[in-house]
C-alpha positions in Angstrom: -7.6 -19.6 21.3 -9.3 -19.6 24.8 -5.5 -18.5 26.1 -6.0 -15.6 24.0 -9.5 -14.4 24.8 -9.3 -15.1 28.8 -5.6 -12.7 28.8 -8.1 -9.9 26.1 -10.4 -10.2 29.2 -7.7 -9.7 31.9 -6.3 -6.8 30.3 -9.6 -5.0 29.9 -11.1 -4.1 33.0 -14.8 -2.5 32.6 -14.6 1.3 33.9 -10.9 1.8 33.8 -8.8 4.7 32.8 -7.2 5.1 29.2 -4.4 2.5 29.1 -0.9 4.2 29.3 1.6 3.4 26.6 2.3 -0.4 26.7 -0.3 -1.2 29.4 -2.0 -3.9 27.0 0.9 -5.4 26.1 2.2 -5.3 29.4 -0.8 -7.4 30.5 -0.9 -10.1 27.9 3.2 -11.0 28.3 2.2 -11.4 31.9 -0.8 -13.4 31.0 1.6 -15.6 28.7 4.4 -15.8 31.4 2.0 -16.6 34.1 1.0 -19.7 31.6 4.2 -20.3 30.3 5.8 -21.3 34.5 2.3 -23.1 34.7 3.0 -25.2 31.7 6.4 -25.7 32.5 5.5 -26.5 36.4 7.8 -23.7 37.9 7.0 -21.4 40.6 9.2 -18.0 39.3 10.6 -16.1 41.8 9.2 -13.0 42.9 10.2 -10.0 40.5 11.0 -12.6 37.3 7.8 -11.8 35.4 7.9 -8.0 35.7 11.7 -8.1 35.0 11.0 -10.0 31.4 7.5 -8.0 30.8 9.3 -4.6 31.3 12.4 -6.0 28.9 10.5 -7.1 26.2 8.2 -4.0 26.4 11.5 -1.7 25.7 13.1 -4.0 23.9 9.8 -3.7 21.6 9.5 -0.2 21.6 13.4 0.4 20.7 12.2 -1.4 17.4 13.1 -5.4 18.2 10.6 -8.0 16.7 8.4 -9.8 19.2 10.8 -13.0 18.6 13.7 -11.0 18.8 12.3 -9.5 22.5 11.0 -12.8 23.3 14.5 -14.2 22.7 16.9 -11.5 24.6 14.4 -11.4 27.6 14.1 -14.9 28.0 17.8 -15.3 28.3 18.2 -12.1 30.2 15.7 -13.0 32.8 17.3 -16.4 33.3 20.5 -15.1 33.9 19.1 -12.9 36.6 16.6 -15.1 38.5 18.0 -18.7 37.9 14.7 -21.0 38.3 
């Protein structure tokens, strides 16, 4: 749960503009990835987290479930940036 709550609090920033479209979700799949290389002890290389974030946003948007996104994206990002 405190995963959860500190990535709400990184993606809400007192003051800001009105979030474009996907900006949330944007934030918390970064939040996640960031914990997910931490977790699995990796240091991604530079470009892998926006790369996945931006695929599973479309992938999202286009009307995939979040498993389904989570699933291509994964695989998609390893292909292009092998860790």
């Amino acid at each position: 749960m405190l995963p959860l709550v500190m990535a709400f609090l990184v993606a809400v920033e007192p003051g800001s503009p009105e979030p474009k479209d996907g900006d949330m979700i944007r934030r918390f799949c970064l939040v996640a990835f960031d914990a997910a290389m931490r977790q699995a002890d990796q240091m991604p290389p530079e470009g892998m987290a926006a790369f996945t974030c931006n695929c599973f946003l479309d992938q999202v948007k286009a009307g995939a479930s979040i498993d389904a996104a989570r699933l291509r994206c994964t695989e998609e990002a390893a292909q292009r940036y092998p860790v």
